[in-house]
N, C-alpha and C positions, 0 to 999 in steps of 0.2 A: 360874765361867764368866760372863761379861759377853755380854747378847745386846743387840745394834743396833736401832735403832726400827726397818729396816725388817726386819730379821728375826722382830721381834715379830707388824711388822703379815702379814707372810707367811704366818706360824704360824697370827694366828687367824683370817683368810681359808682358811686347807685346813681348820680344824676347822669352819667353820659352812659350808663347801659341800657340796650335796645331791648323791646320787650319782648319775647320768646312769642315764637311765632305761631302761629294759631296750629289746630293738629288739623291734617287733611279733611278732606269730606271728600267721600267717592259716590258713586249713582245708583249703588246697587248695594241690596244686603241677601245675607244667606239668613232664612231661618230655620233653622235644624230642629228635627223632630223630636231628640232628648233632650235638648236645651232650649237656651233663647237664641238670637243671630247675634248677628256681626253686619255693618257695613262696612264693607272694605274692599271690594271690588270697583274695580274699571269699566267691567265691562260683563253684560249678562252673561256670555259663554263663560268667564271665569268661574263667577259665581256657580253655575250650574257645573261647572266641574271639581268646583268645591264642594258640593252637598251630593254627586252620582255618590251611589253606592252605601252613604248612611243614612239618605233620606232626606227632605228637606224640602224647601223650594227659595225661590226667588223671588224678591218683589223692587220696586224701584224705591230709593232712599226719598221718605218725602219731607226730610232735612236737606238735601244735597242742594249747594249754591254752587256751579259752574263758575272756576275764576272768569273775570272778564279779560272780553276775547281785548287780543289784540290786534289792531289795524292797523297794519304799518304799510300803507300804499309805499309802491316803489317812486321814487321824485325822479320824471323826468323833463327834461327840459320843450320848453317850445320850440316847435318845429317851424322852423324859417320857410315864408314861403319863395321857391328858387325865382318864381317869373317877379320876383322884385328885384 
């Protein structure tokens, strides 16, 4: 089977492209009294000031996965003791 330059370069363009990255997940959703909700909030007070005024309320996403935290201790060195 004979493959064409531009099929080659096709080929190795999908093998070295990154996979798109996941869509966010936030903590909180709105659900609105005419409709369904939304999760897309940060933070309850958003939410709740997303739905003042057409009604609504808040509940906590119980889809929401927190990225993992990051630990990045500061590196410090050992402290020499002077009386040596």
């Amino acid at each position: 089977m004979r493959m064409t330059p531009l099929a080659f370069v096709a080929l190795a363009a999908g093998a070295t492209a990154t996979p798109a990255a996941a869509a966010p997940s936030y903590p909180w959703c709105a659900n609105y009294s005419t409709s369904g909700g939304q999760c897309a909030f940060n933070t309850f007070e958003q939410c709740m000031e997303d739905v003042s005024g057409i009604g609504g309320s808040c509940r906590q996403n119980p889809g929401y996965n927190p990225p993992a935290a990051y630990n990045h201790a500061p590196r410090t060195r050992p402290r020499r003791n002077p009386a040596h």
